[in-house]
C-alpha positions in Angstrom: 119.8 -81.5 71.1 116.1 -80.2 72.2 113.7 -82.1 73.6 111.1 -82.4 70.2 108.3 -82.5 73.0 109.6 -79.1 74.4 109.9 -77.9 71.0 106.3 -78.7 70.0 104.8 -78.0 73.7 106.7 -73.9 73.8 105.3 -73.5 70.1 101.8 -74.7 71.2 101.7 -72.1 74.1 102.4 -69.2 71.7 99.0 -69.3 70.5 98.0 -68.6 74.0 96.6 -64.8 73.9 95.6 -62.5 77.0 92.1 -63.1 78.4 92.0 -66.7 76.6 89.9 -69.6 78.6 92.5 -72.6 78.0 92.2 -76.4 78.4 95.7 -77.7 79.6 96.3 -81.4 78.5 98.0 -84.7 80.4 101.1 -86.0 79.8 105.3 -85.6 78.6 104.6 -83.0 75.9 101.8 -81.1 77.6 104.3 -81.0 80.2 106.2 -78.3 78.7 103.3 -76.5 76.8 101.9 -76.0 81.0 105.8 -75.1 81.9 106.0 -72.6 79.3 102.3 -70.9 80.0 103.4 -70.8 83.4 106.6 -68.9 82.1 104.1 -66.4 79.8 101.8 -65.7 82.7 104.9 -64.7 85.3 106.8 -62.5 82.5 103.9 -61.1 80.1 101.3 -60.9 83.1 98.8 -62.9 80.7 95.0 -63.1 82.4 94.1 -66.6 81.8 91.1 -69.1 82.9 92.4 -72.5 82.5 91.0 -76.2 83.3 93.4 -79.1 83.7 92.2 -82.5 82.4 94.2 -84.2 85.6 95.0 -84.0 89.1 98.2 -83.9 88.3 98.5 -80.9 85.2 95.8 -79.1 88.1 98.4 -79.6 90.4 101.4 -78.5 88.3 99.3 -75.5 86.8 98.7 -74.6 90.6 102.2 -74.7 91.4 103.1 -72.0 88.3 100.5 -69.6 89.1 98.0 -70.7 86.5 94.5 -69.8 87.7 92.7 -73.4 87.7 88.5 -72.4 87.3 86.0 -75.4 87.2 83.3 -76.1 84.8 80.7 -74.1 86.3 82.8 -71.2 85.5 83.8 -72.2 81.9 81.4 -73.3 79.3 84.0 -72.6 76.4 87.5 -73.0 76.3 88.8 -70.8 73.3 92.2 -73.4 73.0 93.2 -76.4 74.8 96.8 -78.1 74.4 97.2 -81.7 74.8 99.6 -84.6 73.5 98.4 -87.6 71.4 99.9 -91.4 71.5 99.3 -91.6 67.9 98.2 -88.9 64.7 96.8 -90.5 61.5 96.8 -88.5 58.5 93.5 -87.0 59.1 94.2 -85.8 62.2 92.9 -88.3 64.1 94.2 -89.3 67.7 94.9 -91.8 69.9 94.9 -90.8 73.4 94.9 -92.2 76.9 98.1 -93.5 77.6 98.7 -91.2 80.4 95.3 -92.6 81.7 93.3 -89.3 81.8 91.5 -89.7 78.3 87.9 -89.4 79.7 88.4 -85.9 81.1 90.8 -85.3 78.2 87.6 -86.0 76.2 85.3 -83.9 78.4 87.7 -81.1 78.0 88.4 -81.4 74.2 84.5 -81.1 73.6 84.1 -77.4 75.0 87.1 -76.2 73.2 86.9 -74.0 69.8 90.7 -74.5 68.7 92.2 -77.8 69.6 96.0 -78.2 69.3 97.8 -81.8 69.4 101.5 -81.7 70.2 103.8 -84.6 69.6 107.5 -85.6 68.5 107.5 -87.2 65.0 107.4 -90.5 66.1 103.6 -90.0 66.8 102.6 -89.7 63.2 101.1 -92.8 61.2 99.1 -93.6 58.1 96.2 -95.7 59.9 96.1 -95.4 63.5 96.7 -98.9 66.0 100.6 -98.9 66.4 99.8 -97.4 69.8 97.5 -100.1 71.8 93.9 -98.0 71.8 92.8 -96.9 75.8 89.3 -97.8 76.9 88.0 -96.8 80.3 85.9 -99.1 82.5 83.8 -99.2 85.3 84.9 -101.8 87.5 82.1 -103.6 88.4 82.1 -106.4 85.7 85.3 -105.8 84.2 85.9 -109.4 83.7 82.8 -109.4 80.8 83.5 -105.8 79.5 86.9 -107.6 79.1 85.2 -110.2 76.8 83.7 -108.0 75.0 85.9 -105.8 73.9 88.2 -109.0 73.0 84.8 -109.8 70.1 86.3 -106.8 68.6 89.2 -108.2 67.3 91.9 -106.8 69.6 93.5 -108.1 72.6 92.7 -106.1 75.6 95.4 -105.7 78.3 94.1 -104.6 82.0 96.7 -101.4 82.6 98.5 -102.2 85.9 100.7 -99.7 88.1 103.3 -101.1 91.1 101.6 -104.6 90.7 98.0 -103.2 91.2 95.2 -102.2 88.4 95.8 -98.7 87.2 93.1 -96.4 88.9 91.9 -93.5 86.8 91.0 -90.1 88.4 87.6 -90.9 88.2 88.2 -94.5 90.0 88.1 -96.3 87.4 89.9 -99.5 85.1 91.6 -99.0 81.8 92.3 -101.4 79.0 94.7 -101.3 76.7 93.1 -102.8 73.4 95.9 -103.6 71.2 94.1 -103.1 66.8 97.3 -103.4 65.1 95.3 -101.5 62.5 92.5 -99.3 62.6 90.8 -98.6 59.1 87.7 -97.0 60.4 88.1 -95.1 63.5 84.3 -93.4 63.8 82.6 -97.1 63.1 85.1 -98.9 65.8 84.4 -95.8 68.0 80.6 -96.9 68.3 81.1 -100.4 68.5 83.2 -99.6 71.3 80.5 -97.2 73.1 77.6 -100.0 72.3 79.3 -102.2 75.1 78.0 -101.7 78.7 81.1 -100.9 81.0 82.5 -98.7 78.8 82.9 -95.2 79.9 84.9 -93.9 76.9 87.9 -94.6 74.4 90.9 -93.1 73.8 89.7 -92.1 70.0 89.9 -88.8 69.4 87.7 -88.2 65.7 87.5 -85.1 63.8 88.6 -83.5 67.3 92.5 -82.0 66.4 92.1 -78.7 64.1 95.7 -78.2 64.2 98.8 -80.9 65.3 102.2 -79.5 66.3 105.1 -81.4 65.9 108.1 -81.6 67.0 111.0 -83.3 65.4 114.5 -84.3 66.0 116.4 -82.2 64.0 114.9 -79.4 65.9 112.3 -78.4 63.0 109.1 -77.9 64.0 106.1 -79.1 61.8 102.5 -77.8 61.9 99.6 -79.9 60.2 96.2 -78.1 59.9 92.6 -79.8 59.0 91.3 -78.9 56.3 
């Protein structure tokens, strides 16, 4: 049986078309949307400018031949490809629980077209199955901590081999565990209000189309209206 994240990652990349600026995403099922632009590049001799939301998809892309530019290079990115923890039925995401959701963010907000690929255990009514990532700075963690327990969640401190996860940009995450979110975009400024905060894992109004992959080998494609 296929891999529904390869299935949805390979039909994301077909969007891909020559002289295209791309944002490449973070995670399992970007994984195989970068392997297969990598594959497009080498065989159709496709003339890409690309910006990776990680260290490690730069590294991959690097490693496949995908030219890698920077920011002062690329003001618009024409399509970026990405996974989501969690899809709500307005296309809403939860991202971050590869732990790059900040430059995931940065990326997503230059990009015309944005494409979420997932398997179909992604896809929810209301979003909060998936605990909710929320960057820190950490100086004060301990308070932003407090804080963000006020909002009626119960943060977790992400930890890696014993030690607190550090993002890219040197930084703490917290994994807020919702159970439910009913209003993303008002939880989404209460979030922001709180000093320490560098962003969330909320991804609002952002998705204009969500690939999905599905067991049976079926892929499904949800577009915003």
């Amino acid at each position: 049986m296929q891999n529904p994240k390869q299935i949805a990652g390979e039909k994301a990349a077909e969007y891909i078309k020559d002289g295209m600026s791309i944002g490449l995403g973070t995670g399992s099922t970007a994984f195989f949307a970068i392997q297969k632009i990598g594959e497009r590049i080498k065989n159709e001799g496709l003339k890409l400018k690309c910006i990776a939301s990680s260290v490690k998809s730069e590294n991959m892309a690097r490693e496949l031949n995908i030219p890698i530019y920077g920011f002062d290079e690329i003001k618009v990115l024409d399509i970026t490809i990405d996974g989501a923890d969690e899809v709500d039925k307005n296309l809403n995401l939860i991202k971050g629980g590869g732990g790059a959701l900040l430059r995931e963010k940065i990326v997503a907000y230059i990009t015309k077209h944005y494409i979420a690929i997932v398997d179909e255990s992604k896809i929810s009514n209301t979003l909060g199955k998936f605990p909710l990532a929320i960057e820190v700075v950490q100086f004060g963690w301990q308070r932003t901590f407090d804080h963000l327990k006020d909002l009626h969640c119960t943060p977790v401190l992400r930890f890696q081999n014993n030690q607190p996860f550090i993002t890219d940009n040197g930084n703490y995450i917290m994994d807020c565990h919702f159970n439910e979110i009913k209003n993303p975009a008002l939880l989404q400024n209460a979030i922001h209000e709180i000093p320490g905060v560098v962003e969330c894992g909320l991804f609002i109004n952002r998705a204009n189309t969500v690939i999905i992959g599905c067991n049976n080998g079926e892929v499904r494609i949800l577009e915003r209206k």
